[in-house]
Biopython code that builds the backbone (N, CA, C, O; Angstrom):
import numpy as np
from Bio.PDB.StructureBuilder import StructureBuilder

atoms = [
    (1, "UNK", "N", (5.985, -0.521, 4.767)),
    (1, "UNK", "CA", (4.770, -0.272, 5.509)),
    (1, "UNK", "C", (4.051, -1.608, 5.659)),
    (1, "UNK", "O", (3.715, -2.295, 4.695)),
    (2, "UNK", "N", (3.879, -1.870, 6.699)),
    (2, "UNK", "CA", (2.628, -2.878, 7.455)),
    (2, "UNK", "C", (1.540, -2.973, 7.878)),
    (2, "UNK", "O", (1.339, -2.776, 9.076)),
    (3, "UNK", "N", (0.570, -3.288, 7.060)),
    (3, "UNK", "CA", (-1.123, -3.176, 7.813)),
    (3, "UNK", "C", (-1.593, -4.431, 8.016)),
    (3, "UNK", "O", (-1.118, -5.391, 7.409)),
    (4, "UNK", "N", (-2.587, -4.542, 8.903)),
    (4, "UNK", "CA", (-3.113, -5.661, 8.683)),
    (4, "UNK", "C", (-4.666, -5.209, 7.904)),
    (4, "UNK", "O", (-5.061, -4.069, 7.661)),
    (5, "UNK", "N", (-5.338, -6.491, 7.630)),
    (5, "UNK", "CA", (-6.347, -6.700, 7.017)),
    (5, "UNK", "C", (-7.814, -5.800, 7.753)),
    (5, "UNK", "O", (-8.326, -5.841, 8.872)),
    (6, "UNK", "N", (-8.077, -5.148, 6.694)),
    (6, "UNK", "CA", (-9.245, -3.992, 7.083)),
    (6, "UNK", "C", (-8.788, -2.494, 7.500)),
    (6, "UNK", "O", (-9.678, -1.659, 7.664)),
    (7, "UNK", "N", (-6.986, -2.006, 7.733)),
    (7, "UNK", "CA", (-6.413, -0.975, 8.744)),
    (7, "UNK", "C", (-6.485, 0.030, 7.819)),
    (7, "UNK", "O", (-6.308, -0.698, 6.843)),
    (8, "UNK", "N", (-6.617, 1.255, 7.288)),
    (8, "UNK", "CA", (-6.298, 2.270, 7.090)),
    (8, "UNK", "C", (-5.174, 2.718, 7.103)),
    (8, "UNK", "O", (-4.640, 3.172, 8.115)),
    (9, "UNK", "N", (-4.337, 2.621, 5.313)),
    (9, "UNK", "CA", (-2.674, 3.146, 5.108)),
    (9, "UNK", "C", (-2.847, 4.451, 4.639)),
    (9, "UNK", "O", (-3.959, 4.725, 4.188)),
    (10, "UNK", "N", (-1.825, 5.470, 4.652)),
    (10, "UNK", "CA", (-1.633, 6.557, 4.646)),
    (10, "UNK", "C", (-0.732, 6.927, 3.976)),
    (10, "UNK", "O", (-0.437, 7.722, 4.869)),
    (11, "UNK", "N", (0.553, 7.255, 2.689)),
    (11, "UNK", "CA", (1.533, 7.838, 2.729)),
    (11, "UNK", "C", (1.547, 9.061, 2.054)),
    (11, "UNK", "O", (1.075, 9.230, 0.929)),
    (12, "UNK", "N", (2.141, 9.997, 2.806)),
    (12, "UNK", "CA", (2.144, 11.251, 2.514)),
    (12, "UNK", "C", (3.679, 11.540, 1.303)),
    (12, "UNK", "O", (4.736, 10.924, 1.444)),
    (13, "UNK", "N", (3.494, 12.334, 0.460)),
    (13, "UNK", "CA", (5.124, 12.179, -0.697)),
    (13, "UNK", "C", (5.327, 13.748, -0.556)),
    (13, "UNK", "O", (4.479, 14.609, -0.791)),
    (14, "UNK", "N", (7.219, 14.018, 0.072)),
    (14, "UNK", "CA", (7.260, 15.239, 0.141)),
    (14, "UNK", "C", (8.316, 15.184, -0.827)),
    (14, "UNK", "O", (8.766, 14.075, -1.114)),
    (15, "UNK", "N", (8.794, 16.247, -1.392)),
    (15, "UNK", "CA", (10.067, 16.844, -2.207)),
    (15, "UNK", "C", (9.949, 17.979, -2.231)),
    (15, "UNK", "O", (9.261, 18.669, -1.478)),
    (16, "UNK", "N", (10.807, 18.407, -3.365)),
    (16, "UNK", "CA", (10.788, 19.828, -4.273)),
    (16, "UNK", "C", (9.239, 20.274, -4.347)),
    (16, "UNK", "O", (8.192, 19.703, -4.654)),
    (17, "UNK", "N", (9.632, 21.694, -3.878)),
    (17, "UNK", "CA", (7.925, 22.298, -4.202)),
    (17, "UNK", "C", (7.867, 22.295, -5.386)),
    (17, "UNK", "O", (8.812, 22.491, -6.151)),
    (18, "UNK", "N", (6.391, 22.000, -5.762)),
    (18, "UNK", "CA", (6.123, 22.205, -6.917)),
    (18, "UNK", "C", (5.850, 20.606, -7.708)),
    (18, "UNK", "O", (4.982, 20.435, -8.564)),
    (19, "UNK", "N", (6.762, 19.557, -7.224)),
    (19, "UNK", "CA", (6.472, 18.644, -7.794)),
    (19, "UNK", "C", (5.456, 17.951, -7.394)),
    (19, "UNK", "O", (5.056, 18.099, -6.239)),
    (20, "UNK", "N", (4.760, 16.949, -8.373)),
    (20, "UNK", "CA", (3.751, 15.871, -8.359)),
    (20, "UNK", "C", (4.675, 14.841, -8.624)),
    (20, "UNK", "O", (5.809, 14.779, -9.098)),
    (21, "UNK", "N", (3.400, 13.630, -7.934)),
    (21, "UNK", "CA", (3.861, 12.297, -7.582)),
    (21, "UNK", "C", (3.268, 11.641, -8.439)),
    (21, "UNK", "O", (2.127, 12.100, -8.466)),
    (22, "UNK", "N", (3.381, 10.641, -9.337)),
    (22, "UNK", "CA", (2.639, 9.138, -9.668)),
    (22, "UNK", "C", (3.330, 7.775, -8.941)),
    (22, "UNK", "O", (4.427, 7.450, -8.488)),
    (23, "UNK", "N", (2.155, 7.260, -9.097)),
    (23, "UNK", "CA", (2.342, 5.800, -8.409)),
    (23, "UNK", "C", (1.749, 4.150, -9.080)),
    (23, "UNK", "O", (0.595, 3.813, -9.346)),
    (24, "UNK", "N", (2.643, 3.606, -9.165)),
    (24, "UNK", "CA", (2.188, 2.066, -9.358)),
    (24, "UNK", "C", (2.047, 1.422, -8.642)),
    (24, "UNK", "O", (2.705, 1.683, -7.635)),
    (25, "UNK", "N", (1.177, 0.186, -8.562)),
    (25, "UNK", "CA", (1.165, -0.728, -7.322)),
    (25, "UNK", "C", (1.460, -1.932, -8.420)),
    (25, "UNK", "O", (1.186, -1.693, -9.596)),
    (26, "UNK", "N", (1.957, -3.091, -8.100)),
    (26, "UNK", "CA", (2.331, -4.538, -8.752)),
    (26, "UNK", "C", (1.300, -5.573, -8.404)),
    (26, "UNK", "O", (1.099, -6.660, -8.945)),
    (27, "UNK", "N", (0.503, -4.840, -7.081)),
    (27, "UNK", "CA", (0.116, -6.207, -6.040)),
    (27, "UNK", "C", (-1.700, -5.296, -6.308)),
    (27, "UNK", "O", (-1.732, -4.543, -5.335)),
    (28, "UNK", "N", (-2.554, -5.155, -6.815)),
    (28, "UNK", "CA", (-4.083, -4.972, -6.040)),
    (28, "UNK", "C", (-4.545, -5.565, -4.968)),
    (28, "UNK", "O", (-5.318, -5.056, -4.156)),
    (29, "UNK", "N", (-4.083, -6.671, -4.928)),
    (29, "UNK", "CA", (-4.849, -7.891, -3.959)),
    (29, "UNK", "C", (-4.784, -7.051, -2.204)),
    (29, "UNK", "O", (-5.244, -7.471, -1.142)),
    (30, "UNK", "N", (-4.007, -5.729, -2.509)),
    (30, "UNK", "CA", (-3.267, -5.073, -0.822)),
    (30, "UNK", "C", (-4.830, -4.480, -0.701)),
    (30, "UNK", "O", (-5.131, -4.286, 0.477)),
    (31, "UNK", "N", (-6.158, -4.066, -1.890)),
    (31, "UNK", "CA", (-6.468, -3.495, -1.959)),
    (31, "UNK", "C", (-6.299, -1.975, -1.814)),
    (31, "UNK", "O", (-6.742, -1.167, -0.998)),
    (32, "UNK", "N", (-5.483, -1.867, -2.915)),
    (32, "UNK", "CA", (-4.991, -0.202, -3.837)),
    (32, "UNK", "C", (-4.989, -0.486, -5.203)),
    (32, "UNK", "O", (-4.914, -1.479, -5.927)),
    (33, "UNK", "N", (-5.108, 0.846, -5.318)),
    (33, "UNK", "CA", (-5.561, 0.558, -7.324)),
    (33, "UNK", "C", (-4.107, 0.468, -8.150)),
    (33, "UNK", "O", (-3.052, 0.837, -7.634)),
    (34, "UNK", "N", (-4.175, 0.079, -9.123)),
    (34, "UNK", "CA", (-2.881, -0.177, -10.280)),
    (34, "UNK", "C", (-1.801, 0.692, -9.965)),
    (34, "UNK", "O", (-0.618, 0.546, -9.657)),
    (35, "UNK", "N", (-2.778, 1.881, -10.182)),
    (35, "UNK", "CA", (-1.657, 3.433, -10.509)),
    (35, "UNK", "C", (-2.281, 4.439, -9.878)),
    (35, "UNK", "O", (-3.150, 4.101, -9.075)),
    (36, "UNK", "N", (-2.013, 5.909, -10.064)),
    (36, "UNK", "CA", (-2.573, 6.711, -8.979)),
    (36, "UNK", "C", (-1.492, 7.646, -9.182)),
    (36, "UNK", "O", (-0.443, 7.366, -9.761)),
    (37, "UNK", "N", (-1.926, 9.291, -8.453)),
    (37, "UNK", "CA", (-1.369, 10.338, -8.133)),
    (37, "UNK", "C", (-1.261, 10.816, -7.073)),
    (37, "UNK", "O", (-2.310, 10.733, -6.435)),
    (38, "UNK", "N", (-0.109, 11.507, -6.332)),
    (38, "UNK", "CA", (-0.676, 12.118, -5.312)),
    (38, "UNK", "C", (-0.180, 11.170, -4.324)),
    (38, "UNK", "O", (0.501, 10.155, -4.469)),
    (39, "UNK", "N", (-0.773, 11.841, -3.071)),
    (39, "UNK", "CA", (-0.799, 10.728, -1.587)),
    (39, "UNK", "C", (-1.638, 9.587, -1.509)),
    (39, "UNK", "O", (-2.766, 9.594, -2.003)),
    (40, "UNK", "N", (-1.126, 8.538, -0.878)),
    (40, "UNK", "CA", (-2.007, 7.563, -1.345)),
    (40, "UNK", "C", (-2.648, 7.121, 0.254)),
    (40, "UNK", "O", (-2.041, 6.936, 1.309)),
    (41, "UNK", "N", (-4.074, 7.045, -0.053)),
    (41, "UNK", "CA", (-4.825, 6.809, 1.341)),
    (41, "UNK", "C", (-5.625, 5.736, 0.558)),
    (41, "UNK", "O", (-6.041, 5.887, -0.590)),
    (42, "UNK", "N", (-5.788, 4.612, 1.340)),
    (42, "UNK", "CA", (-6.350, 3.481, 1.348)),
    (42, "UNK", "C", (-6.662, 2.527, 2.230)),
    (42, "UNK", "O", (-5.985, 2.078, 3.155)),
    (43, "UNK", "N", (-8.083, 2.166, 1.758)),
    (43, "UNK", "CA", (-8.211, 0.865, 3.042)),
    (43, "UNK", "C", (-7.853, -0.949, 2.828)),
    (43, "UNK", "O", (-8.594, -1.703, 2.198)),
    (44, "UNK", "N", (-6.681, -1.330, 3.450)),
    (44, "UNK", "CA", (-6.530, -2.442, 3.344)),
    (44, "UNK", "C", (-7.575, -4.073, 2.822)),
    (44, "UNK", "O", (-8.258, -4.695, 3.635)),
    (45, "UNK", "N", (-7.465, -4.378, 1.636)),
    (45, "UNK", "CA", (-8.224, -5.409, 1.554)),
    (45, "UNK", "C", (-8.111, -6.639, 2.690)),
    (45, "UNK", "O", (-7.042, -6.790, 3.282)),
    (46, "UNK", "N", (-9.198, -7.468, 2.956)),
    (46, "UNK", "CA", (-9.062, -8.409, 3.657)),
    (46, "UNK", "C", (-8.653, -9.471, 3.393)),
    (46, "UNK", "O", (-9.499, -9.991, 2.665)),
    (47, "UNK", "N", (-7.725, -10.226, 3.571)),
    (47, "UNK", "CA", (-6.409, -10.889, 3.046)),
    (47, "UNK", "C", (-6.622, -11.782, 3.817)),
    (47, "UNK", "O", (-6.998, -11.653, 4.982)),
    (48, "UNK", "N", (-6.298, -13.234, 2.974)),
    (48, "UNK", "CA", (-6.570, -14.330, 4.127)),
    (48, "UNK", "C", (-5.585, -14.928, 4.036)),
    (48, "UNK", "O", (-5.739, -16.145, 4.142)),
    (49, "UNK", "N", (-3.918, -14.355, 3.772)),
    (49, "UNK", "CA", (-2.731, -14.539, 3.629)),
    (49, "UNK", "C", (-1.945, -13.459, 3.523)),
    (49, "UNK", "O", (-2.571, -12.479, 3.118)),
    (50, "UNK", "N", (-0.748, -13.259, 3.746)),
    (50, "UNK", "CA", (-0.197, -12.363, 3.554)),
    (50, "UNK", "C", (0.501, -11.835, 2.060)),
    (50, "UNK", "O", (1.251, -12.424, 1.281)),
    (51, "UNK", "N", (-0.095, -10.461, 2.029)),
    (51, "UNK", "CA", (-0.094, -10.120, 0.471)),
    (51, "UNK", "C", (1.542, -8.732, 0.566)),
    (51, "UNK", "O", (1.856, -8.124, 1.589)),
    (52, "UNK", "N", (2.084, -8.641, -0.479)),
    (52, "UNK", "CA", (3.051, -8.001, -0.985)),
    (52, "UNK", "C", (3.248, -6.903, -1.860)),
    (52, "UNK", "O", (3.740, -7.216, -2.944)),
    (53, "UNK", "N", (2.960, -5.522, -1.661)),
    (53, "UNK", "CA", (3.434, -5.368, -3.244)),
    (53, "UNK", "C", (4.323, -3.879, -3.396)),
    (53, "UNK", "O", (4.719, -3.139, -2.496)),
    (54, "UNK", "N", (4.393, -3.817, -4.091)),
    (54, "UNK", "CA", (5.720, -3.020, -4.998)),
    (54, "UNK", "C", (5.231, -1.653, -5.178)),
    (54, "UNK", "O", (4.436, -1.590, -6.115)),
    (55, "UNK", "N", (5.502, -0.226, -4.426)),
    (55, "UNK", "CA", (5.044, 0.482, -5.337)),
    (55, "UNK", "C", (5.888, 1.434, -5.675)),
    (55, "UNK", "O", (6.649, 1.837, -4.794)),
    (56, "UNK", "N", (5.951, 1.920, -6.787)),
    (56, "UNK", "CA", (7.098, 2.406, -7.413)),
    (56, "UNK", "C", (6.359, 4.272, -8.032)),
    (56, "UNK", "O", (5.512, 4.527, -8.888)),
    (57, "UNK", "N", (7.306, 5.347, -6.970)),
    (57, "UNK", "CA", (6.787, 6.566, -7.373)),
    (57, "UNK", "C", (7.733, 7.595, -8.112)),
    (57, "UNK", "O", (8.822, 7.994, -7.700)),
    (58, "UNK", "N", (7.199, 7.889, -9.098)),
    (58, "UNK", "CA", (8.145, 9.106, -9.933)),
    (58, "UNK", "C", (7.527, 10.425, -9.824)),
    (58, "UNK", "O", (6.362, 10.720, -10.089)),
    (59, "UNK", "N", (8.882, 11.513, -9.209)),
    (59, "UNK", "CA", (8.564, 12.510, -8.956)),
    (59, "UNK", "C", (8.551, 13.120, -10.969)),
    (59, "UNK", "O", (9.099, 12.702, -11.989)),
    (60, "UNK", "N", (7.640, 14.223, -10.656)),
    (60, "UNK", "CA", (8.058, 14.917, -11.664)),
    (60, "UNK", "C", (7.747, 16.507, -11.426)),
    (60, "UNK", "O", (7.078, 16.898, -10.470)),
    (61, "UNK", "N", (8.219, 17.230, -12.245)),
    (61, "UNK", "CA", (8.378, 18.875, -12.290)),
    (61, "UNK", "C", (8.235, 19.513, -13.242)),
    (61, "UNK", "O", (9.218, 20.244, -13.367)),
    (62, "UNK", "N", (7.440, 19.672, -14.120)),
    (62, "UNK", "CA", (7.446, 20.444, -15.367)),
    (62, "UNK", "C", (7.773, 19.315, -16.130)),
    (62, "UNK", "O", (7.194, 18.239, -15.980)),
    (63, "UNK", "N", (8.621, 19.494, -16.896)),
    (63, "UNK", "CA", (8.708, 18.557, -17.947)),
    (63, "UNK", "C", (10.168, 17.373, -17.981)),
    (63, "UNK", "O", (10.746, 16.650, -18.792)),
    (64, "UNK", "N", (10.267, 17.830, -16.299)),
    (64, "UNK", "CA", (12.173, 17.134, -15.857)),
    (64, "UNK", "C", (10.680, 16.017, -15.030)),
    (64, "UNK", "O", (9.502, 16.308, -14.820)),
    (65, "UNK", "N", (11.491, 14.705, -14.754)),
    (65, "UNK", "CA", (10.949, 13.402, -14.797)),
    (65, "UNK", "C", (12.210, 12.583, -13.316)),
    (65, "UNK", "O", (13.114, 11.822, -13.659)),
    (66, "UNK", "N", (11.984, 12.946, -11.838)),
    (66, "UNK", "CA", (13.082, 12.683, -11.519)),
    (66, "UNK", "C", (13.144, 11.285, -11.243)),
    (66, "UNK", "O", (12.207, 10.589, -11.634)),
    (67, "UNK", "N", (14.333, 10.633, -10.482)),
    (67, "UNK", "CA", (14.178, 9.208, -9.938)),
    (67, "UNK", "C", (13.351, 8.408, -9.143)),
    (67, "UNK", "O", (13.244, 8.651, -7.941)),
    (68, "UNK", "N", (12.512, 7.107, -9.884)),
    (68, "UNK", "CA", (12.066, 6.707, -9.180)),
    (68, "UNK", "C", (12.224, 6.104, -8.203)),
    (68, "UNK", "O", (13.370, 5.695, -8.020)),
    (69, "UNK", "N", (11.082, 5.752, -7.059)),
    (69, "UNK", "CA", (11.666, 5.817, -5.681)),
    (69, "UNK", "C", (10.738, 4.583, -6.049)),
    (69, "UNK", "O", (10.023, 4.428, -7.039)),
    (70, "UNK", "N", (10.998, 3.598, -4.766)),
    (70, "UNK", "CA", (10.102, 2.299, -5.191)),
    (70, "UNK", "C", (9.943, 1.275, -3.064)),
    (70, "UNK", "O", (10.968, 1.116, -2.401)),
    (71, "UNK", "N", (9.057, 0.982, -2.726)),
    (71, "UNK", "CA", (8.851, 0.995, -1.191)),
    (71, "UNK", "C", (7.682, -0.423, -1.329)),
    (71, "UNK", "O", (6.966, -0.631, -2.309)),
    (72, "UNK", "N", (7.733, -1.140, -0.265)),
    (72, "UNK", "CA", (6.685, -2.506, -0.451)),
    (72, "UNK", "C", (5.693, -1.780, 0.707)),
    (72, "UNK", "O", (6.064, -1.027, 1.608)),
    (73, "UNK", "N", (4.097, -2.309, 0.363)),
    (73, "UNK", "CA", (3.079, -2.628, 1.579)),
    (73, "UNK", "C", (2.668, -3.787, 1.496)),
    (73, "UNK", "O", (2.160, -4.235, 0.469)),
    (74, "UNK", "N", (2.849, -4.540, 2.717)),
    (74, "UNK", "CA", (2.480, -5.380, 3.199)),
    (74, "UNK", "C", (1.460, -5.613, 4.036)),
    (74, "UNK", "O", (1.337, -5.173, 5.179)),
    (75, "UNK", "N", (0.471, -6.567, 3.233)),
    (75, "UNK", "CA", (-1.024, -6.392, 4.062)),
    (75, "UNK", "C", (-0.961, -7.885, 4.634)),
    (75, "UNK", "O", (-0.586, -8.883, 4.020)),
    (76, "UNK", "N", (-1.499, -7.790, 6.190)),
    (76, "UNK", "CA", (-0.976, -9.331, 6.827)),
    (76, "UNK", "C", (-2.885, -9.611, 6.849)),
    (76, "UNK", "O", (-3.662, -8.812, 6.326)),
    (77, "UNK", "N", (-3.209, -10.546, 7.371)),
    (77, "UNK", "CA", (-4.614, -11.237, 7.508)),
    (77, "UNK", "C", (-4.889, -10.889, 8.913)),
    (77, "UNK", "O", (-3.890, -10.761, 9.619)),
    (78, "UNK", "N", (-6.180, -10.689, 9.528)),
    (78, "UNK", "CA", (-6.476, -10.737, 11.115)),
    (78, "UNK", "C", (-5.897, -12.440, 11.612)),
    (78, "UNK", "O", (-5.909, -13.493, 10.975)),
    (79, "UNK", "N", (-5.373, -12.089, 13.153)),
    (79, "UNK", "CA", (-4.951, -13.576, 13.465)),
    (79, "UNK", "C", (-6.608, -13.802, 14.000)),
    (79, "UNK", "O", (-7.425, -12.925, 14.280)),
    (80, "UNK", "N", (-6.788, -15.422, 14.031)),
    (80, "UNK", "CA", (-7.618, -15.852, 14.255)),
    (80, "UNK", "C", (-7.376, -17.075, 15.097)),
    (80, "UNK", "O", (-6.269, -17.609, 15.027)),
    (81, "UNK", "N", (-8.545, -17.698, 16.089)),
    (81, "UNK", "CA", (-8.385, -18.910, 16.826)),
    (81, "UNK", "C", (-9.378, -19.469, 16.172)),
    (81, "UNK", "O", (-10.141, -18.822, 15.455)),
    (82, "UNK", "N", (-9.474, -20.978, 16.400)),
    (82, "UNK", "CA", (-10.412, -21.939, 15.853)),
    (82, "UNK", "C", (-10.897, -22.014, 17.497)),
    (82, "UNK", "O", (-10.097, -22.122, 18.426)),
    (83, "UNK", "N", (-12.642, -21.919, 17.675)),
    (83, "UNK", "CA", (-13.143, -22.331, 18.666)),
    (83, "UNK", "C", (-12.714, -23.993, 19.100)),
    (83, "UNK", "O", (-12.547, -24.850, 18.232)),
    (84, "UNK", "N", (-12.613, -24.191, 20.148)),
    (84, "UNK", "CA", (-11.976, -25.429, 20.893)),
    (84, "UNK", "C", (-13.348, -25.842, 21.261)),
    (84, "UNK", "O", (-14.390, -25.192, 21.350)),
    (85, "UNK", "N", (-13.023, -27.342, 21.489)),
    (85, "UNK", "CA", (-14.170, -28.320, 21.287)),
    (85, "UNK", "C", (-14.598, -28.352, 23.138)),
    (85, "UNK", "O", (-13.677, -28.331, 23.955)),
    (86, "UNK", "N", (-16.115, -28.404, 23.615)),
    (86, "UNK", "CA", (-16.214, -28.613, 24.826)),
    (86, "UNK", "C", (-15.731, -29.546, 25.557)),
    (86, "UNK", "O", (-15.747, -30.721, 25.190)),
    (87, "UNK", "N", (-15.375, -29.264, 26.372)),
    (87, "UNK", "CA", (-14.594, -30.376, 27.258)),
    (87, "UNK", "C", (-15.685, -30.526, 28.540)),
    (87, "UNK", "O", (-16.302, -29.638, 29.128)),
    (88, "UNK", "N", (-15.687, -32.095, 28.764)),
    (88, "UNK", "CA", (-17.187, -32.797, 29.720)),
    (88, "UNK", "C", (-16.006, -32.939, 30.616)),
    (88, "UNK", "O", (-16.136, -33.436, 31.734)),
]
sb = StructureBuilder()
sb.init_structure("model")
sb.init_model(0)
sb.init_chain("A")
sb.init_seg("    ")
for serial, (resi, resn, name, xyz) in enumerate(atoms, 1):
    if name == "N":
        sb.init_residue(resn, " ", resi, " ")
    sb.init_atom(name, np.array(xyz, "f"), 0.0, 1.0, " ", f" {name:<3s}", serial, name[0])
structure = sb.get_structure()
């Protein structure tokens, strides 16, 4: 997944009914928190480089723990111009 800086990410986690999701992130700087449950909705931090990170989700079901699944977001910076100097 790709956002840029300030965009509104979304991911929705389907499986087996019944199961719940946890989640890690490696990277905060994407602005998203450490860890987390559930679907993850967030608003992109403003990045004045392009940031990376890791997030790694384990389904679980009762007391069975299945494979984790693991996916990058990538938060890019707004492009920007430098105002140009007047020309006489």
């Amino acid at each position: 997944i790709t956002l840029c800086s300030g965009q509104s990410g979304n991911v929705v986690f389907t499986g087996t009914p019944g199961t719940t999701f946890a989640w890690t992130n490696d990277n905060t700087a994407i602005g998203l928190a450490a860890s987390g449950s559930g679907n993850i909705n967030f608003t992109a931090a403003n990045v004045t480089a392009t940031e990376t990170a890791n997030i790694t989700v384990t389904p679980t079901q009762g007391s069975c723990e299945g494979p984790p699944v693991t996916f990058t977001i990538t938060v890019d910076p707004l492009p920007m111009v430098d105002d140009p100097a007047n020309v006489a």
